[in-house]
C-alpha positions as CSV (number, residue, x, y, z in Angstrom):
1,X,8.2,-3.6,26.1
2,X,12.1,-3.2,25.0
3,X,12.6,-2.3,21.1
4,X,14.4,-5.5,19.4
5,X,18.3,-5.3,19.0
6,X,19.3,-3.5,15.7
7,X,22.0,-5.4,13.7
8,X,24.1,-2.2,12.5
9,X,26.1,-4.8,10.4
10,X,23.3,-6.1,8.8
11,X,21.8,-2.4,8.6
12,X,24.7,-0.6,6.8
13,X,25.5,-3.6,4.5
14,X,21.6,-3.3,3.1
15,X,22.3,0.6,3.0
16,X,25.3,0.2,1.1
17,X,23.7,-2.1,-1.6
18,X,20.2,0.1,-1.3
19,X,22.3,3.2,-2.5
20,X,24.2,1.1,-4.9
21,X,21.6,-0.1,-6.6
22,X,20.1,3.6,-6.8
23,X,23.2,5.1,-8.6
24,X,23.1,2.6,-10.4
25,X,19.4,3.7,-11.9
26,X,20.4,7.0,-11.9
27,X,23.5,6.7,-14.2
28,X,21.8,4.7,-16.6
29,X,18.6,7.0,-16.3
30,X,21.1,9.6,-17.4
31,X,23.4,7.5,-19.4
32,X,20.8,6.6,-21.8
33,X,19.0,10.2,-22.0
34,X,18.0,9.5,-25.5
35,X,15.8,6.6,-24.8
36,X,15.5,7.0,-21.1
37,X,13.8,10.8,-20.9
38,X,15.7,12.0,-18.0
39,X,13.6,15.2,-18.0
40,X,10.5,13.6,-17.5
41,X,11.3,11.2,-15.1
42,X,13.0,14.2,-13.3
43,X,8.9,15.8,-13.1
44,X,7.3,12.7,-12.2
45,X,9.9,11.8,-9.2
46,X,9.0,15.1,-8.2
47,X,5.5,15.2,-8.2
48,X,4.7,12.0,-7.1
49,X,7.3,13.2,-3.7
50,X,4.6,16.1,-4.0
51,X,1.3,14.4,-3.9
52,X,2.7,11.9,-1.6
53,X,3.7,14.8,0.8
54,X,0.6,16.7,0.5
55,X,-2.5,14.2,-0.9
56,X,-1.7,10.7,0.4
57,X,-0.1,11.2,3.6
58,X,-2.6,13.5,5.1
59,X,-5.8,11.3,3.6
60,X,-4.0,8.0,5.3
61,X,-3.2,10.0,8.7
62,X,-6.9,11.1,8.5
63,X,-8.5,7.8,7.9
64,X,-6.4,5.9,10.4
65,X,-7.4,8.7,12.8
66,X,-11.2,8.4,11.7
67,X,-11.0,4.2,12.3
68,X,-9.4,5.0,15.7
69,X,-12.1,7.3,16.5
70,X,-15.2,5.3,15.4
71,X,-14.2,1.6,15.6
72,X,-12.9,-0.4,19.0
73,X,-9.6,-1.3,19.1
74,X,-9.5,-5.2,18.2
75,X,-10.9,-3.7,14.5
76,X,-9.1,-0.6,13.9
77,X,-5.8,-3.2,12.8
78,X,-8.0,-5.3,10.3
79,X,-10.0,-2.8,9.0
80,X,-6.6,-0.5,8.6
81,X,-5.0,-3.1,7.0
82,X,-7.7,-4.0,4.2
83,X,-8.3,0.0,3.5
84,X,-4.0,0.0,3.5
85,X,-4.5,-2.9,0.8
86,X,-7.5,-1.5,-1.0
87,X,-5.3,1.5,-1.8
88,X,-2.3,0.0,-2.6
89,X,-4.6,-1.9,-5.4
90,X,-5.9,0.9,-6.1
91,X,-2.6,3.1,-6.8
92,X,-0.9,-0.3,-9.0
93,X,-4.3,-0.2,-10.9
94,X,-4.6,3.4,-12.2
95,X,-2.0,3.4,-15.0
96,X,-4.0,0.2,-16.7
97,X,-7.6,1.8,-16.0
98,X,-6.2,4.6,-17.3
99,X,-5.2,3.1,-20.3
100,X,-1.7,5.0,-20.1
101,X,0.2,2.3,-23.1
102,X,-2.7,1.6,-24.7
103,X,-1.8,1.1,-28.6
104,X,-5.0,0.6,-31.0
105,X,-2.1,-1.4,-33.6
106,X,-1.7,-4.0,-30.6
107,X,-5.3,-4.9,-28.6
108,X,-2.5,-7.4,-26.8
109,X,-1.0,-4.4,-24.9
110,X,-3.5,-3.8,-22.6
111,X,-6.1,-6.8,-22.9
112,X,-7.8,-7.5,-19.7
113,X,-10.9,-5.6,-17.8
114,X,-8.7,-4.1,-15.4
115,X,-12.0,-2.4,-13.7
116,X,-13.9,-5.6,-13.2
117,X,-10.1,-7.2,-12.0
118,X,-9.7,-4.5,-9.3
119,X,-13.4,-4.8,-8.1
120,X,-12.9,-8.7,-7.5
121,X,-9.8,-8.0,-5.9
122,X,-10.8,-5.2,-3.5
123,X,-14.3,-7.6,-2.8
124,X,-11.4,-10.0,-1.9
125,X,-9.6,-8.3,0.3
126,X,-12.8,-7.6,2.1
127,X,-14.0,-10.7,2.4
128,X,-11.0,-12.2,4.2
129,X,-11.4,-8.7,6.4
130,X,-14.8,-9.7,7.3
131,X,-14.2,-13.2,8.0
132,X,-11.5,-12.4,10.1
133,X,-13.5,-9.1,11.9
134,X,-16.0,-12.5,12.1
135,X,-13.5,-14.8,13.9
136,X,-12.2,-12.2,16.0
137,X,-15.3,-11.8,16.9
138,X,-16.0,-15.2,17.9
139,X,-13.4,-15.9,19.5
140,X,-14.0,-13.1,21.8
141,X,-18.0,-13.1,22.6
142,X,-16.8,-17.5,23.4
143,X,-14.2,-16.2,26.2
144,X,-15.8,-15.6,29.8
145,X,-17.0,-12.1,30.0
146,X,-15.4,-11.3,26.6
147,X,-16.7,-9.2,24.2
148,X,-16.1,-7.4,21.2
149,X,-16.5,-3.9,22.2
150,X,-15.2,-4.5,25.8
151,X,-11.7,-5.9,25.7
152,X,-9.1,-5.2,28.0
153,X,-5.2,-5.0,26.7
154,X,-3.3,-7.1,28.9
């Protein structure tokens, strides 16, 4: 299989406006130190590169690896993709279960059950995983001498 053509036009214009937009943040990060807290953003950029580096990476390299490993190929994508999901919920979530904001002088802040919302959204994501781990499965036990954990990649 041949890798798809790269634009470099197309690839240095978004570069240019990616790094624009960037310095852009920055000076006004530092522009406005008074209100802006340049310091502390300066500790969470890093430790969030940190525990990307060293927590998250790893874990996701490990899990994929375990999925690999334990589940036959036409699952390891679906399965991936709804733990992938489940995390990225997960991550967005944390600040609001965490109640980081949260102002006793304004219940309208933070209002909503955000525990309850991320369980019905993870139970969503893996219910369209199962129903399509379900059609995949159909799909492949209905083709002549198909089956789920004997595939061949053509």
């Amino acid at each position: 299989m041949e890798a798809p053509p790269v634009n470099k036009r197309v690839f240095w214009v978004s570069a240019a406006v990616g790094v624009s937009v960037m310095a852009f943040g920055v000076l006004g990060l530092f522009h406005d130190a008074a209100r802006t807290n340049p310091d502390q953003w300066v500790r969470w950029f890093v430790g969030a590169a940190l525990v990307h580096d060293f927590v998250v990476a790893p874990l996701v390299f490990a899990v994929a690896i375990t999925t690999r490993k334990l589940l036959p190929p036409p699952l390891v994508g679906i399965v991936n993709g709804a733990l992938i999901t489940t995390a990225v919920l997960a991550a967005v979530t944390y600040p609001f279960l965490r109640g980081y904001g949260e102002n006793p002088l304004n219940p309208s802040i933070l209002p909503n059950n955000y525990a309850i919302n991320l369980l019905w959204l993870t139970g969503l994501v893996w219910l369209v995983a199962g129903v399509t781990l379900l059609r995949r499965w159909r799909t492949r036990s209905s083709e002549p001498e198909g089956d789920l954990i004997k595939f061949s990649e053509t």
